[in-house]
Each structure stands twice: as structure tokens, then as C-alpha cells.
C-alpha positions, 0 to 999 in steps of 0.5 A, spaced: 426 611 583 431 614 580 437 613 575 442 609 577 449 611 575 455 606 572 458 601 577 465 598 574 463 590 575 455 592 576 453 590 570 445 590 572 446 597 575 449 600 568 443 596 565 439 600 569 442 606 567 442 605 560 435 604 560 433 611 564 438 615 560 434 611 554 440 608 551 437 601 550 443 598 546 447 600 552 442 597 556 443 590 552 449 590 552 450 590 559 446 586 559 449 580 554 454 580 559 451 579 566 450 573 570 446 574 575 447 571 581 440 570 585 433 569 582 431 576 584 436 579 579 435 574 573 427 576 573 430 583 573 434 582 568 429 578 563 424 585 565 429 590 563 430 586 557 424 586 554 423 593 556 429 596 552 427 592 546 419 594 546 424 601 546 427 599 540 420 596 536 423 589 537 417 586 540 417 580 536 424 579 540 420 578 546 415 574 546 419 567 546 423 570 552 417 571 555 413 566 554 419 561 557 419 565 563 413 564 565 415 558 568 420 560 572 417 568 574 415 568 581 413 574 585 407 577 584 408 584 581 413 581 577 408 575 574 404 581 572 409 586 569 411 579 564 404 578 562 402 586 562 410 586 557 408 578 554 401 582 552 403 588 550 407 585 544 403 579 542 399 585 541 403 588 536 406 582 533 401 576 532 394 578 534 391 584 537 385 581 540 390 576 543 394 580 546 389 585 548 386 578 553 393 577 556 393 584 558 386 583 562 387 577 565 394 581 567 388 586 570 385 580 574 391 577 576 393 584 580 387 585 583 387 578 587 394 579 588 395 586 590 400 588 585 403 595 587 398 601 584 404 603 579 404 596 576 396 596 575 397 603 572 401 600 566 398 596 565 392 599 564 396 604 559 398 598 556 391 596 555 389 603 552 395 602 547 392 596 545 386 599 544 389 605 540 393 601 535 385 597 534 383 606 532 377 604 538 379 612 541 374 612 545 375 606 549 384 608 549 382 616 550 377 612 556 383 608 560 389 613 558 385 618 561 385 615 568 392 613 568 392 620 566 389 621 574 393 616 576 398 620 581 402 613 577 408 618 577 411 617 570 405 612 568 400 619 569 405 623 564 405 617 557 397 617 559 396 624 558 401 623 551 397 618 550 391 622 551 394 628 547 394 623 540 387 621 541 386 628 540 390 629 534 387 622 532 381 626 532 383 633 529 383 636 535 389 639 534 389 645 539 387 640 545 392 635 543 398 640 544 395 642 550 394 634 552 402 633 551 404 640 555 400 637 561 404 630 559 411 635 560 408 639 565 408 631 569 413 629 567 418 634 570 415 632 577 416 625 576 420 622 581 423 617 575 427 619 569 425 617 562 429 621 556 425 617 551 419 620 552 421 626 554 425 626 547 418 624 545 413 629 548 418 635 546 418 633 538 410 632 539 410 640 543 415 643 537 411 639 531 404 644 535 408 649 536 410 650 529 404 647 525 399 651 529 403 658 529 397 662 529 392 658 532 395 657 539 398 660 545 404 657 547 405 659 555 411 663 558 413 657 562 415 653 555 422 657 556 424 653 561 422 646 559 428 644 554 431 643 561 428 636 561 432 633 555 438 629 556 444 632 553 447 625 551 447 625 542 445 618 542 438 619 545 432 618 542 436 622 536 429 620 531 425 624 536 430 630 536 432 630 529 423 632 528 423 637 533 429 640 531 427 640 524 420 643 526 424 648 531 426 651 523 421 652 521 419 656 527 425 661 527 423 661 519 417 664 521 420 668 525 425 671 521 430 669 526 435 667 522 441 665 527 436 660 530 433 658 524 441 655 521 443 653 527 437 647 528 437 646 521 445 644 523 443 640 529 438 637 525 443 635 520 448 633 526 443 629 529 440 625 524 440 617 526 439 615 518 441 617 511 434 619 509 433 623 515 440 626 513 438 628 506 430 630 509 436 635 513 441 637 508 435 640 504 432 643 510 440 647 510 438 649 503 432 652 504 434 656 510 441 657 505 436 660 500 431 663 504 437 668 507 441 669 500 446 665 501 446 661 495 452 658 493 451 654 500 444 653 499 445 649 491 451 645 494 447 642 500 441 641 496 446 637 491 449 633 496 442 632 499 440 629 492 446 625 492 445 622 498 438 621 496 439 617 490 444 612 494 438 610 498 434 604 498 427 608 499 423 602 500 427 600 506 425 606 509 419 607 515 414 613 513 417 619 516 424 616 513 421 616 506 417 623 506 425 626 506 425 624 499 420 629 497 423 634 502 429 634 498 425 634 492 422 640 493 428 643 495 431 641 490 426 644 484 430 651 484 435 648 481 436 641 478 427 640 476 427 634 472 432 631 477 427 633 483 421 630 479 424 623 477 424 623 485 418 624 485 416 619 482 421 615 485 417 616 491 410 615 489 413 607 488 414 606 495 411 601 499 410 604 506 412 600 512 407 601 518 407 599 526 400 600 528 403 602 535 407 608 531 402 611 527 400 617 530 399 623 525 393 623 522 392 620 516 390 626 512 395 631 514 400 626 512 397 626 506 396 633 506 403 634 506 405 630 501 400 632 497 404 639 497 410 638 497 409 633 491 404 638 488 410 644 489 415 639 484 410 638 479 406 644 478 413 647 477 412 647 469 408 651 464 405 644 462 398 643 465 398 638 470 391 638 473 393 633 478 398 637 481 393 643 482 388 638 485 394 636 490 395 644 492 387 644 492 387 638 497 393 640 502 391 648 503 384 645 504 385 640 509 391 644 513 386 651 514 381 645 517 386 643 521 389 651 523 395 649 520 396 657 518 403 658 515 403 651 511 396 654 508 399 661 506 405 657 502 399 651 500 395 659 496 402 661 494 404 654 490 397 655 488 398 662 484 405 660 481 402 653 479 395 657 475 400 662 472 405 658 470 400 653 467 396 658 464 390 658 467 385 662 469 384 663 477 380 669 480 384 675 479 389 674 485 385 670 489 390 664 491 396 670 493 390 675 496 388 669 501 395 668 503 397 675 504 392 675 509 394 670 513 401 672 513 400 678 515 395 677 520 399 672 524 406 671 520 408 678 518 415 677 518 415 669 516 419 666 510 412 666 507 412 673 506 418 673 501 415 667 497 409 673 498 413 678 495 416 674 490 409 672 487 407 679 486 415 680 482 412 674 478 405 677 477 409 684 474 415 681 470 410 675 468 416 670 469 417 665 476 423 667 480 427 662 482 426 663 490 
């Protein structure tokens, strides 16, 4: 099936349409005004309804529509598409044994009705998802991957990003890239259109493809892929906005500052969210600094702290949160105390979980934390062992995973923190170590500035601003 196009007067084709193009609030509405004329376009309807807002993590919406439609449903392949969406989210809502027993019935139910193989797919893939969300990897990477050989068409490609994340889950980052590239690779054959997931497997591809610099090769054919993103500015703008800051640092790495600006920029224009907005801002000021434009740099990272402090923290999802310390460490060249009381606004926040959502492992995230966190308090000459364990952490758990750059920038944290601090550290151990991973793999990265920068400090005794 392909994407259909707007029809004046056609409310369910542009309904369709919408949800190809993944604007699901399009979707709704259209919708909202549409009175169906046979029992065929009311069930098709319901459908396409409970799918846009599974889209838009409004599941709990969907189970009294669901459940009512029970009653009324017939045919077959849309009997079991109800049970496999009733399923998905009493799942994720209420109780993940009872939706995960939905979903087998549904299983059993398509196989005494001889429901159309696509159908049987997703719900297979429904049932791994369920089975992700409960952290049992093997029985979701089981089922994911045969979904995965499934020939299903657009079902076969979220097996194997499925697949991808139960790598990741498993610290098996090299593979999962990979996984995720096989996802993409499918996806672009399909015969359906799905935007969301093209927005979402291009984010997870840039996040590999900066993170494991280094570590992984990335294929000539990789060129061409962007080709399969929409162009449309509200599509799948979170997604979009996360690759395009990972594309940062990429060009960082790189030393290629026009591209380096320009996704800094698109990040800031894209950004769905206040926080993520301020998290962007900030990204346009270290990019600003790091090329010598100084006056721009401090006035994105102030406007990004002013942002910053108008926002309810604790109303933000986990990646939305973590802007508040990208803005923190940023901000620390210029307005220290200020970047601190951030930082201790941040250590208050209750985080907010989807168990369906949660997709980078946990200790990377806290790695990550702990590094940016670590970057802000180790930045006094008071001793503060905390921070010093929080560097120790982060550079340990991002050699493990071959996150090399962030490993380099962990060691340089590092070196400033103990001399800063007054503490011994084996001559130039931390610097030593990540010089050598700069430039074996990395020569001609930011990284080599704060490098260079550390060796100036070492000389005149004092730290630069950097």
C-alpha cells in the first residue's frame, strides 16, 4: 500500500495520508470530522485512530475505544488488528501480563482465521514489544528477529530496529548499529511509507555513527540513505532534532565547521520543546566557542540559561531533561555559579518513564550524566571528590561501550579537575590517554583543542576558558 494524497471532501483518505506522512495530529483531525458512511470505513476509522494515538503515547486513549468496538468489529483480519492494538496498550498502560495475553489470544485467533500473514507479523511484533518492555531480550530479540525474516514488508524493518535495541540493551553497540542499518536498508524497499520510523532509525543511525567514531565503519552506501526522510517540519521533529544534534558532533569531530553550524542551527529550528530548545541553543554555543566566535557563543549560551530557568523541569521526559545540563556545561565558561544551581536543579528532578520508550541503556545515560555533571562541579579549585568519581565513571563506562571521543573529553575533564583541585594524579596520565585516542582516531576533533588547551594550563598553571 502506498501513501495516499489529500482528497477535498475525502476526510478518511487524508486521514490516511496524514498517518503515512506521520502527522498524527493531522490524522485526528481529520478524522474528528469525518462520518462514515459504511460499517467498512467506521472500523477503518477506529483503526487508524488507535494507531495515531499509540503514535502519540496516548494509549491510555485507546483501550475504551477498543474495547467498545469489540462489539461491533467484524471481519477477520480487522478482529485481530483491534485485539493486537487493545493488547499493545493495555500493555502498556494497566498490566503488561494482561496485555501480553491479549496478544497471544490474537495470535491464536489469526491462526484459526486465516488472517492476512502482515497482520500475524505485527502482531508477533507487538508481542516482542510487550516482552521488551518486561526487559526479557531474549524472548523479544526471539520473535523480533523472525518478524525480521518475515518478508512483512514495513513490519520486517521495526523487527530488525527492534532487534537493533536489544543489542544496545545488551552493550552490543557495534551490532546494533548494524541492526538498525539492516532496518533502513529494508526500509527503503518497502512498498509502505512510514516517516515516523524512517525519522526514528535515522536518529538511532547518526547517534552510532557519532558515539562509535572510531569504533565502527560506516558503508558508502550511507550517502544516499537521507533521501528516505520527509521533508515536512512537523514530522517526527524529537527524532530529527536528536540526530541532528548527534550530526554536531560528528562535524565537530571532524573539524568541519560549516556542517558543524549549520546542524547546530537545524537542531534549534526543529526543537519540538522549550527544553529541547534550550539543550539546542547551547549546542550553538559550544560550536560558537569552539570556532572563536565568542560573542555569539556567550550570547546563545545566556539566552539558553534564560530559557532554561522558565522551564518546569520536572514536567520534562528523560531526554528532555538531560537539556538542563547540556545547557549547564556549556554555560560553565562563562556564568559558573549559575551553571551549578542548575545543576542542582536537575539532581531534584523526578524522572518520567514509558517502559516502551526506554531504549538507551541505562548506564550509558548515566554515563552521560555523570560527565556533564562531573564537567560543571569539578570546575573549582575546591575539592570535590564526587565529581571526580563521576569523570572516573563515565570514562570507564564509555571506553567499555567504545564510545571513544567522549572517552577523550571524560580524560581531559579529568586532567583539568585533579590540577584544579590540587590532586596528584600520575604525571600526565588522564591528557596522555586522551591524546592518544585523538590522534589515533580523531586528529583533527574539537577534542584536539581542549588537548592543546590542557597542555597551555599544564604550562602557565592556570585553566583557560575554553
Amino acid at each position: 500500500m502506498t501513501s495516499y494524497q489529500r482528497v477535498r471532501g475525502d476526510e478518511l483518505a487524508s486521514a490516511r495520508d496524514a498517518w503515512f506522512r506521520a502527522d498524527y495530529r493531522a490524522c485526528l483531525d481529520a478524522l474528528d470530522i469525518l462520518t462514515p458512511v459504511s460499517a467498512s470505513q467506521r472500523t477503518e476509522a477506529l483503526l487508524l485512530r488507535a494507531r495515531a494515538l499509540w503514535r502519540l503515547n496516548d494509549p491510555a486513549a485507546t483501550i475504551p475505544l477498543l474495547r467498545e468496538a469489540e462489539s461491533w468489529v467484524v471481519g477477520a483480519d480487522q478482529l485481530a488488528t483491534l485485539r493486537m492494538l487493545l493488547g499493545s496498550a493495555v500493555a502498556r498502560v494497566e498490566s503488561e501480563g494482561e496485555g501480553l495475553a491479549i496478544l497471544d489470544d490474537a495470535v491464536l485467533f489469526a491462526s484459526e482465521r486465516n488472517v492476512h500473514p502482515a497482520i500475524v507479523a505485527e502482531i508477533e511484533h507487538h508481542r516482542a514489544l510487550v516482552y521488551w518492555m518486561r526487559r526479557d531480550l531474549d524472548r523479544a530479540e526471539s520473535i523480533a528477529g523472525a518478524v525480521a525474516r518475515a518478508g512483512a514488508d514495513i513490519i520486517s524493518a521495526r523487527g530488525f530496529q527492534l532487534c537493533g535495541f536489544v543489542s544496545a540493551a545488551r552493550g552490543l553497540h557495534a551490532q546494533a548499529y548494524h541492526r538498525f542499518l539492516e532496518a533502513l536498508q529494508t526500509l527503503t524497499a518497502c512498498e509502505q511509507r512510514d516517516d515516523f520510523l524512517a525519522a526514528n532509525l535515522m536518529q538511532q543511525v547518526a547517534m552510532y555513527e557519532a558515539e562509535l567514531r572510531g569504533t565502527i565503519s560506516i558503508p558508502q552506501w550511507r550517502v544516499a540513505v537521507p533521501q528516505v526522510m520527509t521533508a515536512d517540519a512537523d514530522v517526527a521533529p524529537v527524532q530529527r532534532t536528536q540526530a541532528a544534534f548527534y550530526e554536531t558532533y560528528s562535524a565537530l569531530n571532524d573539524d568541519d565547521p560549516e556542517r558543524a553550524f549549520q546542524r547546530a542551527r537545524i537542531a534549534d529550528a526543529l526543537a519540538p520543546s522549550e527544553a529541547y530548545r534550550a539543550g539546542a541553543l547551547a549546542m550553538r554555543a559550544k560550536v560558537s566557542r569552539i570556532y572563536g566566535e565568542m560573542r555569539n557563543a556567550r550570547e546563545h549560551a545566556y539566552h539558553a540559561a534564560d530559557l532554561a530557568e522558565r522551564i518546569d523541569w520536572n514536567e520534562t521526559d528523560d531526554d528532555e531533561s538531560l537539556g538542563l545540563l547540556v545547557v549547564a556545561e556549556e554555560l560553565r565558561w562563562y556564568d559558573l555559579p549559575r551553571a551549578r544551581r542548575m545543576v542542582r536543579g536537575y539532581e531534584g528532578i523526578g524522572g518520567k518513564k514509558d517502559a516502551l520508550l526506554v531504549r538507551t541503556p541505562s548506564a550509558l545515560y548515566r554515563a552521560i550524566q555523570d560527565l556533564l555533571i562531573g564537567a560543571v562541579r569539578s570546575m573549582g579549585h575546591e575539592r570535590d571528590v564526587d565529581a571526580i568519581a563521576r569523570l572516573r565513571r563515565a570514562c570507564s563506562t564509555f571506553r567499555s561501550a567504545g564510545y571513544l571521543w567522549r572517552t577523550a573529553w571524560a580524560l581531559i575533564e579529568l586532567d583539568g579537575a585533579y590540577r584544579r583541585m590540587g590532586m596528584t594524579a600520575p604525571d600526565d596520565y588522564f591528557l596522555a590517554g586522551a591524546q592518544e585516542i585523538i590522534q589515533r582516531h580523531f586528529p583533527r576533533s574539537f577534542l584536539a583543542r581542549l588537548g592543546a588547551l590542557a597542555q597551555r594550563d599544564m604550562a602557565v598553571g592556570e585553566p583557560s576558558g575554553r
